[in-house]
N, C-alpha and C positions, 0 to 999 in steps of 0.2 A: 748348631745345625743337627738335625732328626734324619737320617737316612733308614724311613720307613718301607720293609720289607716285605712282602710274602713269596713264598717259594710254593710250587707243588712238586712231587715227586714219584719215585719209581718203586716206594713203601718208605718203610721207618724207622730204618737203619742208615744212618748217614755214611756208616766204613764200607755198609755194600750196595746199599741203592743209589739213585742219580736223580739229580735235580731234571724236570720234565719243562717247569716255567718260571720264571725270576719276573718280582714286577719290584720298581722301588721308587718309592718319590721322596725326594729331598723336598722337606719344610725348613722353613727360616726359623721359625719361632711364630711367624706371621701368616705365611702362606707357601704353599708347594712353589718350589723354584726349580726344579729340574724332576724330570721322571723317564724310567725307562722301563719297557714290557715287551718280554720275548718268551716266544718258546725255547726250549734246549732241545738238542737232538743230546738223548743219554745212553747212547751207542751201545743200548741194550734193549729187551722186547719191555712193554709195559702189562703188568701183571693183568689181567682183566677187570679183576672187583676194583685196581687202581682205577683204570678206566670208565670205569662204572660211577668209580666216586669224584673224580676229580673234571671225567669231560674229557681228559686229553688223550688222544687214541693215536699209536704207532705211525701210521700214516699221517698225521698230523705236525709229529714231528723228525717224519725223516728225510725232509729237506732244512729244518729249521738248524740254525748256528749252532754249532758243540760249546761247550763252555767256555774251551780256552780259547776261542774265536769272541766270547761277551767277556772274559777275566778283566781286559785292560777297560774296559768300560765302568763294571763293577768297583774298580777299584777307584777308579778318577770318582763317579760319582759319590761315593762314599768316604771319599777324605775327607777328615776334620769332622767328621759325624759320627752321633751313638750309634747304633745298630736298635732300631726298633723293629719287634715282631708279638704277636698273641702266641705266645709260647714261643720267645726270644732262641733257647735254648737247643730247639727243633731246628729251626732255620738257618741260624749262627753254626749249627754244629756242621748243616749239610757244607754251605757255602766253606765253612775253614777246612774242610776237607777237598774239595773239592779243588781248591786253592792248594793245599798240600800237595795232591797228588800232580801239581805242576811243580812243586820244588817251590812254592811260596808259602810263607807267614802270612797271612791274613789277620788282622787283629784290630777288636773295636771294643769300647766302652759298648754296652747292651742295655736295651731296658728290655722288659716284659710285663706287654700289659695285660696279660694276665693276674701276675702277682699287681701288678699297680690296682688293675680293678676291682679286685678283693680286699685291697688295703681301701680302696676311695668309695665303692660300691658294696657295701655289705651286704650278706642278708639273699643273694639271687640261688637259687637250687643250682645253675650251670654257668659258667663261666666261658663255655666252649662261646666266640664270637657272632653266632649264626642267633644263638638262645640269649646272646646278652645285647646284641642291638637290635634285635625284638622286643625286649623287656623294655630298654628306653625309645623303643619309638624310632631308630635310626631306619632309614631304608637300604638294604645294599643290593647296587647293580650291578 
């Protein structure tokens, strides 16, 4: 089982920024079998250029769920799954902290398809997600 990740955030320090949006859909092997998509409220202002780049603006999320109001979700969903993310590293690192600072271990086998894409995908100038399913034609909504 694939517990495929993305997070946005409140910049790019996982010890002192805060997750802003959690999406993650569990694959089989086969097909998506569970997914969940929320905003977080990250009980702090969101930097502007964040805002800028990501879409999500303060008042947007300050009625949405604090983290440890999603944790027991997070975690049910992702049992028995790797942790997959386009730069694993980023998003694994928020979530285990984030997790920490409840007095929990969070802990998953990771891919990154990143490194995956570079190893399977040779040869593209950028790697960043937005420039590599452009490159093959994906559309993302």
């Amino acid at each position: 089982m694939f517990a495929i990740i993305d997070i946005e955030t409140t910049g790019g320090n996982s010890r002192n920024d805060r997750i802003t949006e959690i999406a993650i859909f569990v694959h089989d092997g086969q097909k998506v079998v569970a997914e969940f998509d929320s905003l977080i409220n990250p009980e702090c202002k969101i930097p502007y250029y964040i805002s800028e780049l990501t879409g999500i603006y303060d008042h947007m999320v300050a009625s949405a769920p604090k983290f440890y109001q999603v944790a027991k979700k997070i975690v049910e969903l992702t049992e028995g799954c790797t942790f997959v993310a386009h730069n694993a590293k980023f998003d694994y690192n928020f979530i285990r902290n984030e997790f920490k600072s409840l007095g929990f271990e969070y802990s998953k086998p990771t891919l990154c398809t990143v490194q995956l894409s570079r190893k399977l995908l040779p040869g593209h100038a950028s790697y960043s997600l937005g420039k590599l399913t452009k490159d093959l034609g994906i559309a993302l909504n």
